[in-house]
N, C-alpha and C positions, 0 to 999 in steps of 0.2 A: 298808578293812576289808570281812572278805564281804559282801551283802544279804542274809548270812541275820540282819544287826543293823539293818536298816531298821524307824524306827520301826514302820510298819504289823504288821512281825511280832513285836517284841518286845510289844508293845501285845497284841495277841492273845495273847500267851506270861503275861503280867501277869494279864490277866484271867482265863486258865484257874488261874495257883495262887491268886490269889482264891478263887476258887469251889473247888479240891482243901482250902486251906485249912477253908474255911467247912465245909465237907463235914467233914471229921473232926474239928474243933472239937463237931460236932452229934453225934458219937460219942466225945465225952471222950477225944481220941488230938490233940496238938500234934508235932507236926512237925517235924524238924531240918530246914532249908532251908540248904544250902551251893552251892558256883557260883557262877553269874555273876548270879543273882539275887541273892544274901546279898554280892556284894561291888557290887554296884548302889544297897544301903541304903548304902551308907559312899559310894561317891563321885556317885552320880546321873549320871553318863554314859549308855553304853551299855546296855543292856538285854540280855538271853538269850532268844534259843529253844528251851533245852530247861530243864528245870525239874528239878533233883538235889535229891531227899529223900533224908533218913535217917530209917529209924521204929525203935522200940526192940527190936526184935526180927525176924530175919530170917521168923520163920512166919507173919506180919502181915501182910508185901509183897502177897503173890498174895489173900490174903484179902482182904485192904481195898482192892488198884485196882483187880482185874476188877469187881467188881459199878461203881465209878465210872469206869471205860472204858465198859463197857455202858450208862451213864446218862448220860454228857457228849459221846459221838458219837465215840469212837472205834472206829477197824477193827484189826484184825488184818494184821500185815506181816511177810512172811518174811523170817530172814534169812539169809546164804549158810551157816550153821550146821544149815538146816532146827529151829531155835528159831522160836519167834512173839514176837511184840514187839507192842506197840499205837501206834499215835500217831493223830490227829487231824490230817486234810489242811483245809487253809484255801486260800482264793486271796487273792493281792498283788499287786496290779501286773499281773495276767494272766499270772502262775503259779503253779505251786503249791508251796505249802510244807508242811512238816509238823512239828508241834508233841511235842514226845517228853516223857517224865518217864520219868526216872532214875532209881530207887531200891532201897537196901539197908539190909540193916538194921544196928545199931551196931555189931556185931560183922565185919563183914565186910570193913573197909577192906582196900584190897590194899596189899603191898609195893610200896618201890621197883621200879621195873623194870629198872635195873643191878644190885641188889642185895637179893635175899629174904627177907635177916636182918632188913633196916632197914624203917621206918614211922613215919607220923606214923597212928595208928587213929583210927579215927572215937569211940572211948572218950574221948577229949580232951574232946569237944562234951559230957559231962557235967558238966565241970567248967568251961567256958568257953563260955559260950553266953548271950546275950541275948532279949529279946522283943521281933519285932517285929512292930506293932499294923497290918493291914493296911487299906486306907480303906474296903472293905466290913465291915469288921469280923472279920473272919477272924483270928488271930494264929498264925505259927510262929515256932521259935527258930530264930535266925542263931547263927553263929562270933563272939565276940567277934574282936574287927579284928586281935589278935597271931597268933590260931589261923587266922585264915582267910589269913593270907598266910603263913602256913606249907603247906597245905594248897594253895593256889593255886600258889607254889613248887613244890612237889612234882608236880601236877599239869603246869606247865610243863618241869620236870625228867626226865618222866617221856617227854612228848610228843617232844622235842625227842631223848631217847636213842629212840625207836622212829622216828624219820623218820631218823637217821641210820642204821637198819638196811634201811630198806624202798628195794627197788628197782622199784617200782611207785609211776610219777608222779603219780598221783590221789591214792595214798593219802600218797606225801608233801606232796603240798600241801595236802591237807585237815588234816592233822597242823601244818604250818606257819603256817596260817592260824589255825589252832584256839593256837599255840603266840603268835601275834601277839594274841589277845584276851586270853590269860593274862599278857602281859606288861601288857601295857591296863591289865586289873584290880590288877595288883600291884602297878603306880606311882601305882593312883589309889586303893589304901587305904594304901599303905607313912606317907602325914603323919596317919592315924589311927592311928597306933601310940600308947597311953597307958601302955604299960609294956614295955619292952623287955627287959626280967627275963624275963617271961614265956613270950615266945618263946625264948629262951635254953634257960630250964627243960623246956620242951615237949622242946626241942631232943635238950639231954644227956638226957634220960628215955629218948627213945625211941632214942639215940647216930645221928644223924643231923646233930649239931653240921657236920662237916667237907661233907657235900653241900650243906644249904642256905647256909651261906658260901660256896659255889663258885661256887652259882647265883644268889647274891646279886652275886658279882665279874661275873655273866656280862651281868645284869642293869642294872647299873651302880649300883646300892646299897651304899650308901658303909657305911651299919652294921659296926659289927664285933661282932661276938657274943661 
């Protein structure tokens, strides 16, 4: 697996959504947490470097992290879009790494990216979502474990159809790499499954039944849906 899953820096990744947590806990605003953090409560393995929120509305985003980029030590980082982005550079091991947060708001999940009809929306996490109680105190909502490996599915689904487009070797094996941690996560919430209805339901709602059983065969997940 990369070193961007070395304890040291998933450790440092932990404690920043500690503190983002705590942070908007203090301003009455709880937190959708999806990734590889929220599939990290279900199996306790590997940990994440970058930290994916959902907040309830996309006009919230830039409101609520710039003033907490600017308070928790992040910089400004170009990217080849001439966009800005923020992350926060740490040393490990006598290199640098750098710590991202992810976020959008409920409305905004994208499409498949073989297909722009279909979705699993981030609208789900209203209806299937859990609390979890973080050790500083802090608390955001996770995916309940059917939604989140639907989600992670897709995500790996998604990765896997753009490295088969790209003929630029960095980015396919950042994509590949990225597609090895998503399978990681998948097989290590797939025995927290407590209702398999569920995922089904999600499934035909959003008519994405025939992908995720594809991705499930590809996977080696015996489920039949």
């Amino acid at each position: 697996m990369s070193p961007d899953y070395e304890d040291e820096i998933t450790t440092c990744s932990f404690q920043e959504l500690e503190r983002l947590a705590y942070y908007s806990n203090r301003q009455s605003l709880t937190l959708h947490l999806i990734g590889g953090w929220a599939c990290w409560y279900y199996h306790k393995g590997l940990g994440s470097r970058d930290i994916d929120i959902i907040f309830p509305y996309k006009a919230l985003v830039d409101r609520f992290l710039i003033p907490y980029y600017r308070q928790n030590g992040f910089g400004e980082e170009k990217t080849t879009f001439a966009d800005t982005r923020y992350v926060k550079r740490v040393e490990v091991n006598n290199r640098n790494c750098v710590i991202r947060i992810d976020a959008a708001g409920i409305d905004d999940g994208r499409p498949f990216h073989e297909d722009e009809t279909r979705n699993i929306p981030y609208t789900e996490l209203k209806n299937y979502s859990i609390e979890w109680n973080l050790p500083n105190g802090g608390i955001v909502n996770i995916p309940r474990a059917e939604l989140l490996l639907l989600q992670k599915t897709k995500a790996y689904r998604d990765r896997d159809f753009e490295s088969r487009k790209t003929i630029d070797k960095l980015s396919f094996d950042s994509l590949q790499e990225k597609c090895k941690k998503d399978r990681y996560d998948i097989h290590g919430i797939v025995d927290r499954i407590e209702n398999w209805d569920i995922v089904r339901e999600i499934c035909i709602r959003n008519r994405c039944l025939d992908l995720i059983q594809d991705a499930f065969g590809e996977l080696g997940i015996s489920h039949t849906l």
